[in-house]
C-alpha positions as CSV (number, residue, x, y, z in Angstrom):
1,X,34.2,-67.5,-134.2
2,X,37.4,-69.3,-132.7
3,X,40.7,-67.9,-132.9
4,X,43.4,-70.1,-133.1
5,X,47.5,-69.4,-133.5
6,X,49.7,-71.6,-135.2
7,X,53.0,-71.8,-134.8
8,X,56.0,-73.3,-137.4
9,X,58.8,-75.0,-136.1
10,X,61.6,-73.0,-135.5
11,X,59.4,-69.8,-135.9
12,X,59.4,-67.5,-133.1
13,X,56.5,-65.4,-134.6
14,X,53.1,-67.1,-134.9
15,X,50.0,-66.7,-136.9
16,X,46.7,-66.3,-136.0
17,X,43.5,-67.5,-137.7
18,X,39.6,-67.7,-137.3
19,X,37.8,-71.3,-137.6
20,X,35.1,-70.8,-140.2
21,X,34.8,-74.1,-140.3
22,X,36.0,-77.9,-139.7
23,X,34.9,-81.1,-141.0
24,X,35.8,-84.8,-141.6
25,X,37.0,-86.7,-144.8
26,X,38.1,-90.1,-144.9
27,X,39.3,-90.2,-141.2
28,X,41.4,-86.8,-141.6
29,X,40.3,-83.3,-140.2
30,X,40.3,-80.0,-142.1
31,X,40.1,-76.8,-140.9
32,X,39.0,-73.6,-143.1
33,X,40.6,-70.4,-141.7
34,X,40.8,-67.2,-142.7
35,X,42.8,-64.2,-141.8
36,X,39.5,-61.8,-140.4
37,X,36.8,-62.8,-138.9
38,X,34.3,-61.0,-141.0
39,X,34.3,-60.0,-144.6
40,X,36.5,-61.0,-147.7
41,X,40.2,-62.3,-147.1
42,X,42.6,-64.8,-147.5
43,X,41.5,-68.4,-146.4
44,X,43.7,-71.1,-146.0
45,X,42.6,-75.5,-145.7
46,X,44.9,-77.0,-143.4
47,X,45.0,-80.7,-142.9
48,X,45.6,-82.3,-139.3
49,X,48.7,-84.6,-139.7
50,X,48.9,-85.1,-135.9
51,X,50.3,-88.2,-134.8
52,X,49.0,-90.1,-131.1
53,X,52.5,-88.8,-129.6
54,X,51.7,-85.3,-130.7
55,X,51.0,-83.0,-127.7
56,X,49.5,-80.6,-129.6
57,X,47.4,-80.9,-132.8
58,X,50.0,-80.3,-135.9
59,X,48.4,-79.1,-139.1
60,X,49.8,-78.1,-142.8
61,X,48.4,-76.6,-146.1
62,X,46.9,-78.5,-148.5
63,X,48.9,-78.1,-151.2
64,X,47.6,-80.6,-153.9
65,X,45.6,-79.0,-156.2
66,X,43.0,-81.9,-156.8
67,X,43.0,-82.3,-152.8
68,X,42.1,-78.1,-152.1
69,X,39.6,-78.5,-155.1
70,X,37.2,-81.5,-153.5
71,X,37.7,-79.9,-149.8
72,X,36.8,-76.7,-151.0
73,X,33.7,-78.0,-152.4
74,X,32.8,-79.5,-149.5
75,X,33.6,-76.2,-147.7
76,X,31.5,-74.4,-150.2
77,X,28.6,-77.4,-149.5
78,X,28.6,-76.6,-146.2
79,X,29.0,-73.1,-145.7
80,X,26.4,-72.2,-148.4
81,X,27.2,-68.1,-149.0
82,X,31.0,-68.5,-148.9
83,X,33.2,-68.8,-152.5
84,X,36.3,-70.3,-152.5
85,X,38.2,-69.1,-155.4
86,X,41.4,-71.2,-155.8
């Protein structure tokens, strides 16, 4: 599984995640990550809001509830023995 660190602005300390998974809706990307690589955990959606000047891919939390609930179906779709509680 791919580890990936993400870093806020103005943060000096970063976070690391595993990629369970990524897919594409409407033109945007999502990335489900969680906090361990095996097991249960805390699992975050992240939308890429990256913009063509963007060095780097730039990603936030989906915060909207009706937006988390249809990507985590879609997760949940895909990844067939994985439960996303919200």
């Amino acid at each position: 599984m791919e580890k990936v660190t993400f870093q806020s602005p103005g943060e000096e300390r970063a976070a690391e995640f595993y990629v369970v998974e990524q897919t594409k809706i409407n033109g945007m990307d999502y990335l489900l990550v969680a906090e361990e690589e095996e097991g249960d955990c805390d699992a975050l959606i992240l939308k890429d809001i990256s913009q063509e000047k963007d060095e780097e891919a730039v990603y936030e939390m989906v915060e909207s509830e009706e937006e988390l609930e249809y990507i985590s179906r879609v997760f949940e779709e895909i990844l067939d023995d994985v439960d996303l509680s919200i």
